[in-house]
N, C-alpha and C positions, 0 to 999 in steps of 0.2 A: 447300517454300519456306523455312521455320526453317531448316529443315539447311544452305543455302545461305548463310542472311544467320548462323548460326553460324559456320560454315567461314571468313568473310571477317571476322571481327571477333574470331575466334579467332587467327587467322594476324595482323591486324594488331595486335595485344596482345601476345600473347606467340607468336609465329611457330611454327614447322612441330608442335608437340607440344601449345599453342594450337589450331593447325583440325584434330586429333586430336580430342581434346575436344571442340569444336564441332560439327565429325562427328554423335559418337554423343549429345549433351546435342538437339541440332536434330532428330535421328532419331528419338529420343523421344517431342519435342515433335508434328512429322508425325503420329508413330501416335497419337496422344493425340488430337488432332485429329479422324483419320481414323476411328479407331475405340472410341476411350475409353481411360482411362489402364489397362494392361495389357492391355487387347483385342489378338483376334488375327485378320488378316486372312484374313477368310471366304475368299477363293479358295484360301488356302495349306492351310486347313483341311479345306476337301473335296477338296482334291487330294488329302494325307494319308490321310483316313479311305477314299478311292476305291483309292489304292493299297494300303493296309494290305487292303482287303478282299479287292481282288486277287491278291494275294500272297495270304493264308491258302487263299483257297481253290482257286487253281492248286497250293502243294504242299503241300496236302493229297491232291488227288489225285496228286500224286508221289510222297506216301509210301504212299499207299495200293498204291499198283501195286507200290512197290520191291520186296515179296517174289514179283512175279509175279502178285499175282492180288485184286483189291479182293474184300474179306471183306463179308459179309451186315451183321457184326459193324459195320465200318466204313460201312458205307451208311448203318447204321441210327446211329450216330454225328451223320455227315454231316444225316441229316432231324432229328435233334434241336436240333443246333444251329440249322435252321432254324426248326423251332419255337421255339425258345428267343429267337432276333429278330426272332420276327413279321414275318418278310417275305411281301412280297405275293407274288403268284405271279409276278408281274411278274422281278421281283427274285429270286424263287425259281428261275426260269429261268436267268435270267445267272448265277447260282454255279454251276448244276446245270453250265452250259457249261464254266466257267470250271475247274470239278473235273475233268472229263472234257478239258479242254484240258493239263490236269496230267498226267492219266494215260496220256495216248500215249508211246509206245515212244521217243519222237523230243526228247518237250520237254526244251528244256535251262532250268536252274534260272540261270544265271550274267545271262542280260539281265535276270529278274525279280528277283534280288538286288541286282543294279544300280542299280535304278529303286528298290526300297525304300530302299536304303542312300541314296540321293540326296537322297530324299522325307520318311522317316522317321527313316535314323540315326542323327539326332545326338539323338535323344529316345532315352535308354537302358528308359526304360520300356517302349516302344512294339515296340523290339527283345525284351528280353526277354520280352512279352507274346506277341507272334509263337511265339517259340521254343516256350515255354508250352503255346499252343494246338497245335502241329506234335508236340510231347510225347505229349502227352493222346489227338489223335489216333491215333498210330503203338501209343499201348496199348489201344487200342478194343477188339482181338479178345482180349485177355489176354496177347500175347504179344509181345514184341519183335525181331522177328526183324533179323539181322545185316545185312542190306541197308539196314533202315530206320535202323537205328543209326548206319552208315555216311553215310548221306544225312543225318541228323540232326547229327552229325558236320560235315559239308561246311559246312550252312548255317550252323552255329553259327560255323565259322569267317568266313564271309560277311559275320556279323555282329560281330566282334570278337571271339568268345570264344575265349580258350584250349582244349585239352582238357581242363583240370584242371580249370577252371570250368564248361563245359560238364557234365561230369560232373556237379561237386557241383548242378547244375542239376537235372538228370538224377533224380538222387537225392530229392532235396526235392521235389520233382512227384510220382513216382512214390508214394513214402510220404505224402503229401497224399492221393492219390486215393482212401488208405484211409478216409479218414474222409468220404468221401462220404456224405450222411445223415444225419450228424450225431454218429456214434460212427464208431469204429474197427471195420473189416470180418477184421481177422486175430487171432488169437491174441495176437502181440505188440505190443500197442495202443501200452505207453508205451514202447518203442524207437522204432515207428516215428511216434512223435509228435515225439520228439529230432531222425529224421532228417528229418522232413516242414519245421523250420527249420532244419536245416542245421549242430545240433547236435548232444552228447552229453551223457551224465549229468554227464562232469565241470566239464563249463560252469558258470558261478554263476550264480544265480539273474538277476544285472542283466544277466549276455552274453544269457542268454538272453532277457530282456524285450527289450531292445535288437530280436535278430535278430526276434522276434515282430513289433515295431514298424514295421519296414525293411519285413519283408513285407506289413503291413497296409496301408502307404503302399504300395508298387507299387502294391498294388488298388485304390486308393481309385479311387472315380468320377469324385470332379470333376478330379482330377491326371492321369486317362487321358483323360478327356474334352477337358480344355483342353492336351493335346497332341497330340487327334487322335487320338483311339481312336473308331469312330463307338460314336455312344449307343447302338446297337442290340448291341451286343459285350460292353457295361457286363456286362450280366446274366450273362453267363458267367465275367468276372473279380470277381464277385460270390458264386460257386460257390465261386470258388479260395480268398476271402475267408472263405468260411466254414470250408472246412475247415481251412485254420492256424486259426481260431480254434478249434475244436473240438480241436484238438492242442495247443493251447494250455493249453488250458481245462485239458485233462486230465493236464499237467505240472503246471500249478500246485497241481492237487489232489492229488499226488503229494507235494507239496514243502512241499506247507502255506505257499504263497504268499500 
């Protein structure tokens, strides 16, 4: 109702760039209304968090099969992350579906990309958390095989990302999951601390706080939360959280930060 008596007192004011204005100051006003100043409409929001869940876990099971053959490795992945959102069995069913609707020989990725890109992509968080999770997945058995890379590949393009970006994606994940735990799982702990944010030694100390900081925000809860990540997903980009901080931690003490 604002929006409309804006539009017409915007336009009789100062005309066409006026009920522009009024437009969006009434639109506002609506949401304010409707749901509180900043609030965000509960239907759009579980529509979101329905499709993002949809999407991870149909290609998941896509990339799980891409090399031919879903690994022990990958199942047990797969149950983890169930545990890890506490879903009921209820709900445990409809992924279990949903994974195995991934995995057939037939399903095409391009109408599921579709729907997220329509639902979720203007939230670059959201995308790149997707990708994330499709990451992490695809290195479940230890190994990255060239199918999945490829497939990994597709959807990143799906979602806006270059190859080069993808990569440095790629990369930063990969060297993250070292420090699963709490420490570094390789030999070469503070390298692959540099590359787990997407730096190197020669960086300065404020590049690198900075890229620290960038990542810490992707993760954050309430920033995923209030753009539609469900609450139940928090806890795994909470994992991701730790471990840049953990590679963090361990450049700083390096640098004498």
């Amino acid at each position: 109702m604002f929006k409309i008596i804006a539009i017409f007192f915007g336009f009789y004011y100062f005309g066409f760039f006026g009920a522009i204005a009024g437009f969006f100051f009434g639109s506002f006003i609506d949401r304010a209304f409707s749901y509180g100043i900043g609030g965000v409409n509960p239907m759009s929001r579980a529509q979101r968090e329905a499709v993002f869940l949809g999407t991870v876990f149909t290609l998941m099971g896509k990339i799980a099969k891409a090399d031919g053959r879903v690994s022990e490795q990958e199942v047990a992945h797969v149950e983890q992350m169930f545990n890890k959102l506490g879903m009921a069995a209820q709900h445990r069913q409809q992924a279990i579906a949903l994974f195995k609707k991934g995995a057939t020989a037939d399903f095409d990725i391009k109408p599921a990309m579709h729907e997220f890109m329509s639902v979720c992509g203007h939230t670059a968080s959201l995308r790149q958390m997707l990708l994330t999770y499709l990451i992490v997945m695809a290195l479940a058995d230890g190994n990255l095989d060239p199918a999945e890379e490829a497939l990994l590949k597709e959807i990143a393009h799906y979602l806006g990302y270059s190859q080069e970006v993808f990569q440095q994606i790629m990369a930063m994940i990969i060297n993250q999951s070292h420090f699963a735990g709490g420490q570094s799982s390789t030999a070469n702990g503070l390298d692959d601390a540099y590359k787990a944010l997407g730096m190197t030694k020669d960086n300065s100390d404020q590049e690198i706080k900075r890229a620290y900081r960038k990542l810490m925000s992707q993760y954050h809860p309430d920033k995923l939360m209030g753009q539609g990540m469900p609450e139940d997903m928090i806890a795994m980009a909470t994992a991701q959280a730790q471990e840049v901080q953990t590679a963090y931690d361990l450049i700083k003490k390096s640098r004498g930060m």
